[in-house]
Backbone as a chain_set.jsonl record, in Angstrom:
{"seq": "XXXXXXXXXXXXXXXXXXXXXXXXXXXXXXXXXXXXXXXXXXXXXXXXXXXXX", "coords": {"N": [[49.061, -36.68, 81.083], [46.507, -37.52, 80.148], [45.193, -36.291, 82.243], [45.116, -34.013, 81.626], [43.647, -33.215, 79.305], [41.241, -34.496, 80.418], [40.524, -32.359, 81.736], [39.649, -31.511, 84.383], [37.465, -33.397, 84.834], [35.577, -31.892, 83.631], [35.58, -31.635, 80.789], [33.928, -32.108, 78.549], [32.637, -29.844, 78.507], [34.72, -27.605, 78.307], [35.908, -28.326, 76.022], [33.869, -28.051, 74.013], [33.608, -25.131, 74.202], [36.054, -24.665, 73.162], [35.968, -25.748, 70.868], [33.769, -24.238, 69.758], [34.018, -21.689, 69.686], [36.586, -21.465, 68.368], [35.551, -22.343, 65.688], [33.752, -19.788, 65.72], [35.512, -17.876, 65.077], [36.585, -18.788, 62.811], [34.349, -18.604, 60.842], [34.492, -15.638, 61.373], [36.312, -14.858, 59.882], [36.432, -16.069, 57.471], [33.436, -14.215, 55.997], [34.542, -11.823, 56.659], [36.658, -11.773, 54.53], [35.135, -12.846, 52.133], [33.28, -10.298, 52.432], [35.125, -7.841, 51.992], [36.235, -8.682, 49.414], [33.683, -8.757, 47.383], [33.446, -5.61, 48.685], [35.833, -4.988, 47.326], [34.755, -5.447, 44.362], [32.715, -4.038, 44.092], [33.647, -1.241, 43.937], [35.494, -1.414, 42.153], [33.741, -1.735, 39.901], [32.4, 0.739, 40.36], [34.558, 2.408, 39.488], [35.242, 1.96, 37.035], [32.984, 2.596, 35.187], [32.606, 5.432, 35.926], [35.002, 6.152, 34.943], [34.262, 5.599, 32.206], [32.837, 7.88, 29.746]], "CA": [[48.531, -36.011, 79.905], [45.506, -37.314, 80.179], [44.178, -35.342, 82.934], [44.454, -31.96, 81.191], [42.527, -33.452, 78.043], [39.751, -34.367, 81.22], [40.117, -31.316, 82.428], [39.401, -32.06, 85.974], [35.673, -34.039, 84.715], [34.78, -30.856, 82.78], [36.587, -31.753, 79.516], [32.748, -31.808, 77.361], [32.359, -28.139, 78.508], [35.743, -27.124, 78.119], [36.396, -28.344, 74.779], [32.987, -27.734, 73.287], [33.86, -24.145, 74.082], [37.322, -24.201, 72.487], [35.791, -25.664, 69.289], [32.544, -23.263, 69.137], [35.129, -20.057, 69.776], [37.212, -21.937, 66.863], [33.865, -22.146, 64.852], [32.971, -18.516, 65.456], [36.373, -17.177, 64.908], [36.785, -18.904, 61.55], [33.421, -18.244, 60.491], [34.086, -14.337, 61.314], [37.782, -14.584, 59.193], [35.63, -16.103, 56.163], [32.74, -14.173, 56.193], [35.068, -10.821, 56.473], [37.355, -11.413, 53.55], [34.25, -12.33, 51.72], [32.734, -8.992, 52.271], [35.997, -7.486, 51.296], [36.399, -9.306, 48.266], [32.741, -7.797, 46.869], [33.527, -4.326, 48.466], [36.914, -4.283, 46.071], [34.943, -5.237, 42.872], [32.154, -3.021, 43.519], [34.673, -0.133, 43.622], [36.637, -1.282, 40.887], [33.227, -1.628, 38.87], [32.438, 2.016, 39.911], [35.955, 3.345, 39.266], [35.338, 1.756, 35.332], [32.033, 3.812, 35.145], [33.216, 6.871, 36.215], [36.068, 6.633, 33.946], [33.649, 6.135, 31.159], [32.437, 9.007, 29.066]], "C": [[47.017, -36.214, 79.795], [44.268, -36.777, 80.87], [44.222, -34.279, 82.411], [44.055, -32.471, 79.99], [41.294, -33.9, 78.565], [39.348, -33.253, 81.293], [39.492, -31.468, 83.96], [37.443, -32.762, 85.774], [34.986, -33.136, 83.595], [35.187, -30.47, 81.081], [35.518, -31.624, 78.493], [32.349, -30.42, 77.393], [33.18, -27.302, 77.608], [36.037, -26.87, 76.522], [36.08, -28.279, 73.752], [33.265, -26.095, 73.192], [34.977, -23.769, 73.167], [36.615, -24.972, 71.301], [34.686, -24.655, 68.666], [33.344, -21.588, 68.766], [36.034, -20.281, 68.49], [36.111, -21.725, 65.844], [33.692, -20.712, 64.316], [34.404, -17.844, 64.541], [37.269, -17.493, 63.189], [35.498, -18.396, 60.626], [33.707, -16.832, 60.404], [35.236, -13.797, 60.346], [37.032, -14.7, 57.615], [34.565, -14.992, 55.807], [33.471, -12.514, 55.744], [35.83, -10.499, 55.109], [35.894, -11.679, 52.29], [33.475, -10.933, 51.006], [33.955, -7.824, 51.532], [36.183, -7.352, 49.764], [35.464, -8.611, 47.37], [32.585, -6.421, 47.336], [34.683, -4.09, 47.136], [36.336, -4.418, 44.35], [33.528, -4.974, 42.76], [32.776, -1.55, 43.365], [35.199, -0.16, 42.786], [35.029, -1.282, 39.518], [32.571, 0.033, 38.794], [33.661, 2.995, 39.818], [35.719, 2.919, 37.367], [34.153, 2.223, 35.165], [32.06, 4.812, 34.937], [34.172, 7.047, 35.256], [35.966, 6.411, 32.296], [32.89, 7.047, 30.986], [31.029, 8.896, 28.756]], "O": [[46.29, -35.294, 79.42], [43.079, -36.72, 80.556], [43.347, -33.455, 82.679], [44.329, -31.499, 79.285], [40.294, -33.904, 77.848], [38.194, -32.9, 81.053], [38.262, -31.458, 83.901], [36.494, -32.525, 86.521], [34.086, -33.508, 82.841], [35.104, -29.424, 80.438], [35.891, -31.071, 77.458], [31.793, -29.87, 76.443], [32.841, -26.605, 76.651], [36.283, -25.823, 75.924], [36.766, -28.322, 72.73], [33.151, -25.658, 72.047], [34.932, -22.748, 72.481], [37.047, -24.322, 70.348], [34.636, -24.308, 67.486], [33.187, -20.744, 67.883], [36.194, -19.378, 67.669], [36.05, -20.645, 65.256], [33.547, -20.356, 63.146], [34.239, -17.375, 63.415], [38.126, -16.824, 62.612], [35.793, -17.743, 59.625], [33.26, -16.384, 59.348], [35.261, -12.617, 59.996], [37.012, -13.796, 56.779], [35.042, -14.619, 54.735], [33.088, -11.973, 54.706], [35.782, -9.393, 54.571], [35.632, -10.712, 51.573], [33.203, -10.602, 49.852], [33.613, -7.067, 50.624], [36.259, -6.334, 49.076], [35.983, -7.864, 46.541], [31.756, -5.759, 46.711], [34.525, -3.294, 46.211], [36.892, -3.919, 43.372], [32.909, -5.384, 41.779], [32.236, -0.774, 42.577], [35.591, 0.902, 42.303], [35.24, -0.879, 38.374], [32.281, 0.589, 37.734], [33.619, 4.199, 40.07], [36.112, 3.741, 36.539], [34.554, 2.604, 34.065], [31.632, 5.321, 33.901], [34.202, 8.137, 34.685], [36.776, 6.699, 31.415], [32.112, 7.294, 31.908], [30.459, 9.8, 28.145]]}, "num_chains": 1, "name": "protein.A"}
C-alpha cells in the first residue's frame, strides 16, 4: 500500500496535482452556484418590477 501512495518516487507531483484539480474543481462548483444564486434574484427582482404598475 505504500508504494501506490509513493507512486513510484513521484508521489509530491502526483498528489499535488490531485489536490490542485480538487482545488480547481471545487472552486469552479462554488463559484457557479454563486453566480446562479444572484442570476435567480436578479430575475425575480425584475419579474417584481415588471409586475408593478
Amino acid at each position: 500500500m505504500s508504494e501506490f501512495f509513493a507512486m513510484g518516487g513521484y508521489a509530491g507531483y502526483v498528489w499535488s496535482c490531485y489536490g490542485l484539480t480538487l482545488v480547481i474543481l471545487a472552486g469552479n462548483l462554488w463559484f457557479s452556484r454563486r453566480e446562479l444564486k444572484a442570476q435567480i434574484q436578479r430575475a425575480t427582482r425584475r419579474n417584481q418590477t415588471a409586475e408593478t404598475p
